[in-house]
N, CA, C and O atoms as a GROMACS GRO file, in nm:
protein
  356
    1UNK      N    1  -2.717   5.049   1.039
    1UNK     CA    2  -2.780   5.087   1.164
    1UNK      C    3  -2.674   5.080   1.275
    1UNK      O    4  -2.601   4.981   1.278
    2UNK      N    5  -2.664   5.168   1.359
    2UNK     CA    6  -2.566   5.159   1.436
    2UNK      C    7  -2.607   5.114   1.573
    2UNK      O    8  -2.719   5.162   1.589
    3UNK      N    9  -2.570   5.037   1.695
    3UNK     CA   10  -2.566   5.001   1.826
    3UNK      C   11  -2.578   5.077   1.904
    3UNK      O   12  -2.485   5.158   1.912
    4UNK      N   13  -2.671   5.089   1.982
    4UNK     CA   14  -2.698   5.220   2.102
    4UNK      C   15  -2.582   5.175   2.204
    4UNK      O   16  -2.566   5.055   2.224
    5UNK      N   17  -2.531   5.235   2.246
    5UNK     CA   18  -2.442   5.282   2.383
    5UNK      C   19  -2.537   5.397   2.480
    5UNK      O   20  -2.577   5.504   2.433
    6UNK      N   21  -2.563   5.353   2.618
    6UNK     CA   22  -2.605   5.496   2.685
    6UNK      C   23  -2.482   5.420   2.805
    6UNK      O   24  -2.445   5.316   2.859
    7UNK      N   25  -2.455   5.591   2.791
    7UNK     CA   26  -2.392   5.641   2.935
    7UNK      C   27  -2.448   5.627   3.064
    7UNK      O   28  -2.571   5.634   3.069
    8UNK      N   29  -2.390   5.610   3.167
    8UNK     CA   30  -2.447   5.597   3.338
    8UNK      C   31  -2.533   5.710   3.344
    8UNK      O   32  -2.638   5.696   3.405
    9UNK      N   33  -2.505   5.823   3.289
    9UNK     CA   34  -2.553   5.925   3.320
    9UNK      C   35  -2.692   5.971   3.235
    9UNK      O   36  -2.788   6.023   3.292
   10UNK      N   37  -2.686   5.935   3.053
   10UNK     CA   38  -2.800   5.910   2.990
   10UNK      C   39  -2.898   5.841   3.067
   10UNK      O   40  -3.005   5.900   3.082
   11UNK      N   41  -2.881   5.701   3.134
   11UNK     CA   42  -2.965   5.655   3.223
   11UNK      C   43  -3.039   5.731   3.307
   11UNK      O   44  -3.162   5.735   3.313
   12UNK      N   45  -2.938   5.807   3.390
   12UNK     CA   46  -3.044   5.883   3.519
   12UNK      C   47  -3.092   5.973   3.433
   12UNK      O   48  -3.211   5.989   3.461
   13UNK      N   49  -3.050   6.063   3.313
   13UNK     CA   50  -3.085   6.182   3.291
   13UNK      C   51  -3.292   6.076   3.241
   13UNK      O   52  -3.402   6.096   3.292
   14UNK      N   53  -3.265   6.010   3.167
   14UNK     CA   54  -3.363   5.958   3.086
   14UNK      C   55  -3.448   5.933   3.227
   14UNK      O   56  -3.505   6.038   3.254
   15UNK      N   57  -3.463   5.878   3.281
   15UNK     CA   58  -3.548   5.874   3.434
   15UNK      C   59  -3.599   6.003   3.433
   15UNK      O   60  -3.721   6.012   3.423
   16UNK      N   61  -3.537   6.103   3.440
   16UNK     CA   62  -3.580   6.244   3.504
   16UNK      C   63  -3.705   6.270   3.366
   16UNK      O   64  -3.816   6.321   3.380
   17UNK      N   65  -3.656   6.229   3.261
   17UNK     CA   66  -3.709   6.357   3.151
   17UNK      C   67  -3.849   6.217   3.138
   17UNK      O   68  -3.879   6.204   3.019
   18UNK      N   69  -3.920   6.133   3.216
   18UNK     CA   70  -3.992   6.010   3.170
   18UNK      C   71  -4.112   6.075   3.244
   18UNK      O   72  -4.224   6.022   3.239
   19UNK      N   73  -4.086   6.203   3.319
   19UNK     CA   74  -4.222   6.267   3.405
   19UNK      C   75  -4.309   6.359   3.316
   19UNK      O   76  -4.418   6.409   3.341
   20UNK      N   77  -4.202   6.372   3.163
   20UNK     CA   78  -4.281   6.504   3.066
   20UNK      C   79  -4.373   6.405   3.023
   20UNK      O   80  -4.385   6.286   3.050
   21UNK      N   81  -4.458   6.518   2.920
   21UNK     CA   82  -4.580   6.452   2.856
   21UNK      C   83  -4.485   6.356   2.793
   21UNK      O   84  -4.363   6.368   2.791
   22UNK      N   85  -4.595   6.211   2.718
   22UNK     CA   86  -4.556   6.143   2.676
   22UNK      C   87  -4.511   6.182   2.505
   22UNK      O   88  -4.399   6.159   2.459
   23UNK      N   89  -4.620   6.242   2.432
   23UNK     CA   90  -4.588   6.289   2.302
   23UNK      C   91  -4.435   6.375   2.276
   23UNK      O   92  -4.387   6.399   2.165
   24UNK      N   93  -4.371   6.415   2.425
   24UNK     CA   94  -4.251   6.432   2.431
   24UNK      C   95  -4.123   6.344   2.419
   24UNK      O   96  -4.022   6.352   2.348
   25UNK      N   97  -4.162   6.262   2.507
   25UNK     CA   98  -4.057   6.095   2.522
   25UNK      C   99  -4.108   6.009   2.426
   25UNK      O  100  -4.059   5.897   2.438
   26UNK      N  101  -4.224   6.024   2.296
   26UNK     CA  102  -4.201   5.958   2.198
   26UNK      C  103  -4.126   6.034   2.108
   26UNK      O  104  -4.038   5.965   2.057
   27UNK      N  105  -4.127   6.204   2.051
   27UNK     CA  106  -4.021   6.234   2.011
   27UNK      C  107  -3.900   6.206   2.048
   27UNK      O  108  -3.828   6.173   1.954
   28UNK      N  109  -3.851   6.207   2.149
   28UNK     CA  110  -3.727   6.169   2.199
   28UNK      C  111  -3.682   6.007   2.131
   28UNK      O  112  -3.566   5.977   2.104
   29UNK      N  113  -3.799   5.914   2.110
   29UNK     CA  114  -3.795   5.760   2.109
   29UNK      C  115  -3.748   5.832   1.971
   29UNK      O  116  -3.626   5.848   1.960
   30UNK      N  117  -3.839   5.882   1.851
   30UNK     CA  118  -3.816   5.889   1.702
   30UNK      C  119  -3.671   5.966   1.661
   30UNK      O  120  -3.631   5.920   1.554
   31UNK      N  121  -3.588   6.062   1.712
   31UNK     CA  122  -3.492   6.127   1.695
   31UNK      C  123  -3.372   6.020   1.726
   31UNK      O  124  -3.288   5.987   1.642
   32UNK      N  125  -3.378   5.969   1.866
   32UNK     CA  126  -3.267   5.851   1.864
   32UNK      C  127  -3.309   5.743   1.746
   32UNK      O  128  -3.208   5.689   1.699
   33UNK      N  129  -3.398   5.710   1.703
   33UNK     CA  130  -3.449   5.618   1.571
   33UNK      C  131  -3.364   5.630   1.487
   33UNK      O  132  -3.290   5.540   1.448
   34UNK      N  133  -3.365   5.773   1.440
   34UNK     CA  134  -3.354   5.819   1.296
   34UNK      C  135  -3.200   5.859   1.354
   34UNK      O  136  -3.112   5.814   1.281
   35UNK      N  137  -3.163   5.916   1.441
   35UNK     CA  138  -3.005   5.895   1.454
   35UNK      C  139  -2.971   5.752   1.464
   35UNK      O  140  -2.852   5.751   1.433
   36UNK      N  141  -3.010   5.614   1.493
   36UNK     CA  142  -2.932   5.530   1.529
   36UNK      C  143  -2.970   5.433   1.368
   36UNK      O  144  -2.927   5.321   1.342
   37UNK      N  145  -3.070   5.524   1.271
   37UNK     CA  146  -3.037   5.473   1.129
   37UNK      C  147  -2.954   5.549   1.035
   37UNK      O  148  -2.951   5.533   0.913
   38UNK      N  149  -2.879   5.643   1.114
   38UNK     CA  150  -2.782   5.714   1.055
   38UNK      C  151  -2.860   5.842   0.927
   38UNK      O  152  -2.804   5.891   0.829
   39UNK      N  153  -2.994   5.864   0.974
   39UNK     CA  154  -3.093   5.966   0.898
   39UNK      C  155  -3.026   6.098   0.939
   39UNK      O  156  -2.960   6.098   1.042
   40UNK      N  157  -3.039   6.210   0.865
   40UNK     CA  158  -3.066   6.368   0.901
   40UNK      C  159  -3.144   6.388   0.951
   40UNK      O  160  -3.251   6.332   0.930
   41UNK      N  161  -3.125   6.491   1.054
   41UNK     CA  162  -3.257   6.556   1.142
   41UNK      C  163  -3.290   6.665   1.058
   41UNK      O  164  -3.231   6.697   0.955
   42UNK      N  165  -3.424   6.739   1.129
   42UNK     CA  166  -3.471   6.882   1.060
   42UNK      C  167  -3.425   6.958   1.099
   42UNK      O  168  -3.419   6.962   1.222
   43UNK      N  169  -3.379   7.040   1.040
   43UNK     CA  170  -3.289   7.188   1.084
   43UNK      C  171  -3.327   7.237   1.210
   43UNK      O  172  -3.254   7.272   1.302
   44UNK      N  173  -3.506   7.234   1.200
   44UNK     CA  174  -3.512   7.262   1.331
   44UNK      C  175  -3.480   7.185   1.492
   44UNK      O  176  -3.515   7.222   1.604
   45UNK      N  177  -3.408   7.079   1.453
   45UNK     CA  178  -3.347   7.036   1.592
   45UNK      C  179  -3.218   7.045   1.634
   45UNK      O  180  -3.153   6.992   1.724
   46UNK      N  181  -3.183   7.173   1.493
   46UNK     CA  182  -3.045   7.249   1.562
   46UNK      C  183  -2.913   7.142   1.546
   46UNK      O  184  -2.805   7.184   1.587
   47UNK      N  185  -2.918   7.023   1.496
   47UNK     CA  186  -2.823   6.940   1.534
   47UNK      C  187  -2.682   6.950   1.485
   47UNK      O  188  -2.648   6.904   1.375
   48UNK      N  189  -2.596   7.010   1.568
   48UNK     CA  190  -2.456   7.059   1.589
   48UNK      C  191  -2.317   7.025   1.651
   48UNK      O  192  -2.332   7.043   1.772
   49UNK      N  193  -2.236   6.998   1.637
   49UNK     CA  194  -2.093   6.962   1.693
   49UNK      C  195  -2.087   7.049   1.790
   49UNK      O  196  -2.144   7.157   1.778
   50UNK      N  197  -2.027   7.021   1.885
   50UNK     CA  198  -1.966   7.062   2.033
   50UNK      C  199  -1.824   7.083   2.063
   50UNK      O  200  -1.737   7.003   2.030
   51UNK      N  201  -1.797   7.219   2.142
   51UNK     CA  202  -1.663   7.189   2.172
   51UNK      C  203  -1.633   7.172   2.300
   51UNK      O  204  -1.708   7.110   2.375
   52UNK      N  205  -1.480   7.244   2.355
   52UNK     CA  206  -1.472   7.227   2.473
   52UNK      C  207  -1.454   7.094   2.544
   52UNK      O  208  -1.387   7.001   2.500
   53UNK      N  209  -1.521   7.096   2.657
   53UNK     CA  210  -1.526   6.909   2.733
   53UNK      C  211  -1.597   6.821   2.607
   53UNK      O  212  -1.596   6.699   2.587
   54UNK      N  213  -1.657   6.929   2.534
   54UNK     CA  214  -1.753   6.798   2.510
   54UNK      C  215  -1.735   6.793   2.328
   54UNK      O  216  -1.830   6.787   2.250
   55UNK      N  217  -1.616   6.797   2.297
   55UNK     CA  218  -1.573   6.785   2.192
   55UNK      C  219  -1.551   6.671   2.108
   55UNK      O  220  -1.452   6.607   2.144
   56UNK      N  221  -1.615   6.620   2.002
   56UNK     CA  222  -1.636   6.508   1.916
   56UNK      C  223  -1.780   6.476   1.972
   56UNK      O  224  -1.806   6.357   1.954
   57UNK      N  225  -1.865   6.534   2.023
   57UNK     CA  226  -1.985   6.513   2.051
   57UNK      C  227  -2.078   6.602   1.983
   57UNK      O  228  -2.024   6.710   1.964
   58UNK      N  229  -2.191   6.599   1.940
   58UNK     CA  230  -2.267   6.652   1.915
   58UNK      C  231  -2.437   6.710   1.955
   58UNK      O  232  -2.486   6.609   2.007
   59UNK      N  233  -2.503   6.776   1.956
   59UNK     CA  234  -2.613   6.812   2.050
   59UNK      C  235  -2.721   6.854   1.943
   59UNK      O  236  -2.689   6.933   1.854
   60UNK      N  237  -2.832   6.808   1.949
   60UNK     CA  238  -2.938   6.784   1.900
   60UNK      C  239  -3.049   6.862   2.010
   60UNK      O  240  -3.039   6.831   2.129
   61UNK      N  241  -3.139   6.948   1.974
   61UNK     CA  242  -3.236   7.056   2.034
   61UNK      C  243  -3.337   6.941   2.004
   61UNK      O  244  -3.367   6.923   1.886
   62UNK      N  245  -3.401   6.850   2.113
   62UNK     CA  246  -3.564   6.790   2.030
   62UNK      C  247  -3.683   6.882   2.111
   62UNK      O  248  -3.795   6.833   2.103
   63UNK      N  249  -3.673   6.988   2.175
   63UNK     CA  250  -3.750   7.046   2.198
   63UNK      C  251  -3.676   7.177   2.236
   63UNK      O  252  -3.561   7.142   2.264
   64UNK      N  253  -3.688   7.328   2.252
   64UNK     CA  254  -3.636   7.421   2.265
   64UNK      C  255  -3.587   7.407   2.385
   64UNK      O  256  -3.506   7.499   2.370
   65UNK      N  257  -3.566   7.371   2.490
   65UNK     CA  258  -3.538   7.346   2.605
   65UNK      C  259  -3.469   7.174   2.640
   65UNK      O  260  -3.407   7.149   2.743
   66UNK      N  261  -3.495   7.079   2.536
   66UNK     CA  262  -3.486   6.994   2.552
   66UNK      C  263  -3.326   6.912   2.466
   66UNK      O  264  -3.319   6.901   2.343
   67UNK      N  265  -3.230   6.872   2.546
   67UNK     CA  266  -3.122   6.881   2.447
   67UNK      C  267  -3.077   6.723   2.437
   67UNK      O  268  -3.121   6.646   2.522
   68UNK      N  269  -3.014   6.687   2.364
   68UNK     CA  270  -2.978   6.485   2.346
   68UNK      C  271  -2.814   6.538   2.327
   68UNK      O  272  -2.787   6.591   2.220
   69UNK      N  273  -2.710   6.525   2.423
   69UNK     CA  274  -2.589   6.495   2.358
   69UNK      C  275  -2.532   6.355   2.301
   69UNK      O  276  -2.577   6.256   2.357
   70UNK      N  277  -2.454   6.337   2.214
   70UNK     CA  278  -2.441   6.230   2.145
   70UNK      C  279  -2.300   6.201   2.059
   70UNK      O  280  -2.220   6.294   2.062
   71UNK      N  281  -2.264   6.090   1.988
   71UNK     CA  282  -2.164   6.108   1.890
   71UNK      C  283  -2.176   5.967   1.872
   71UNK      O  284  -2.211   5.880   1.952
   72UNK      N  285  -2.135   5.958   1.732
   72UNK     CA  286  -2.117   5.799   1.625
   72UNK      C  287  -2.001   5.761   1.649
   72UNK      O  288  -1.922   5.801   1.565
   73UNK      N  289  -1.950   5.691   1.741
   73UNK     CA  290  -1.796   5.612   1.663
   73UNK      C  291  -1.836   5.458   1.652
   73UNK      O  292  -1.895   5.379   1.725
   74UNK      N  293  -1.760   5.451   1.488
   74UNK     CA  294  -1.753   5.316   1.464
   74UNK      C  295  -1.884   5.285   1.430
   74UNK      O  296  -1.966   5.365   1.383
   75UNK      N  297  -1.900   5.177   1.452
   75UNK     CA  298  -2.042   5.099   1.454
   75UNK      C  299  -2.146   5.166   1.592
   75UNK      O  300  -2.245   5.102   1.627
   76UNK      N  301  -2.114   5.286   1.655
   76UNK     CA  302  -2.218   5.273   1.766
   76UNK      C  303  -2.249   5.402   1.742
   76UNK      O  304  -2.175   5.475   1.676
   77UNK      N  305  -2.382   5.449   1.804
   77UNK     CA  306  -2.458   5.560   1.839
   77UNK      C  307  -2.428   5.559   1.993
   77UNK      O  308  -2.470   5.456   2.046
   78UNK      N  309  -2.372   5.641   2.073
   78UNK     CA  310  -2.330   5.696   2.214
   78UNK      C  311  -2.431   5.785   2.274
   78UNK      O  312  -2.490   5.844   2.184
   79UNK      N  313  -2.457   5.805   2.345
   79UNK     CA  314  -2.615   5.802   2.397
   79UNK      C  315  -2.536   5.865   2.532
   79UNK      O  316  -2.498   5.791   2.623
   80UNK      N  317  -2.514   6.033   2.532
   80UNK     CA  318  -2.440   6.088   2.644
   80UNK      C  319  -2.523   6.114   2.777
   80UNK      O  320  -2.522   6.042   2.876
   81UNK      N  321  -2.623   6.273   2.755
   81UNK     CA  322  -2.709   6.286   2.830
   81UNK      C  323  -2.829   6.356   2.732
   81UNK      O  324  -2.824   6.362   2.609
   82UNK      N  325  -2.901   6.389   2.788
   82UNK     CA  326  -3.040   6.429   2.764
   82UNK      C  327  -3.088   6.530   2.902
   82UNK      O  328  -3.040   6.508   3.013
   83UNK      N  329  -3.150   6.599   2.887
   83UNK     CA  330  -3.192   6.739   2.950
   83UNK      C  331  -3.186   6.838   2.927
   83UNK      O  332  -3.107   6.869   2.839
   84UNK      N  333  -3.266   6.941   2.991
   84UNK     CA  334  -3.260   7.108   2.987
   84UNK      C  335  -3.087   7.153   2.963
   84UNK      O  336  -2.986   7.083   2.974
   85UNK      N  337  -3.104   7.310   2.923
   85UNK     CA  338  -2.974   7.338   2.859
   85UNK      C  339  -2.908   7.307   3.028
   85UNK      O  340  -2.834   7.208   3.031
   86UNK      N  341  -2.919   7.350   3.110
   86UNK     CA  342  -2.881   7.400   3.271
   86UNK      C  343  -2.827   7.287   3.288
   86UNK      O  344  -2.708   7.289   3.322
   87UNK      N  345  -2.907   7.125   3.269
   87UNK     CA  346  -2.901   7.047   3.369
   87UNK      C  347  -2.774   6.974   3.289
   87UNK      O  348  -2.684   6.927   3.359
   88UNK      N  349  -2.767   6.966   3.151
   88UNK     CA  350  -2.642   6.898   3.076
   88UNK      C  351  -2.482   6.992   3.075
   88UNK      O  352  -2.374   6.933   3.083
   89UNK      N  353  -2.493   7.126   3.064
   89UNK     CA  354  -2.385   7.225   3.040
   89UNK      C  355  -2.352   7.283   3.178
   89UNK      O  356  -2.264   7.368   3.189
   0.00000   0.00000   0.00000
């Protein structure tokens, strides 16, 4: 099981996204779960490597609009941002 890390910025983003329905921010709770037990997601949450700035990171779709950036080093799960495509890219 790996150690959550969130970013300054995961913080505020996670504030913003705590106004959606809740059956939303419990998916959100189960996807960091099953990433921070080192599980596979379902295809359908798109979950993909990144380049560019945001290279060695990876981005996870938990809702079509809804995105988790992220990456494993070591012993930790990194916990970047979370939000709409607009508000993270």
């Amino acid at each position: 099981m790996y150690q959550l890390v969130y970013s300054t910025q995961f913080k505020k983003d996670f504030k913003k996204i705590t106004k959606m329905p809740i059956a939303d921010i419990i998916e959100v709770g189960n996807i960091i779960s099953r990433l921070q037990r080192g599980e596979s997601l379902d295809t359908k949450h798109v979950n993909h490597p990144l380049t560019g700035n945001w290279l060695g990171f990876k981005d996870c779709h938990i809702k079509p609009d809804l995105v988790l950036i992220y990456r494993v080093i070591d012993n930790a799960l990194q916990l970047a941002r979370i939000g709409s495509h607009s508000d993270v890219f």
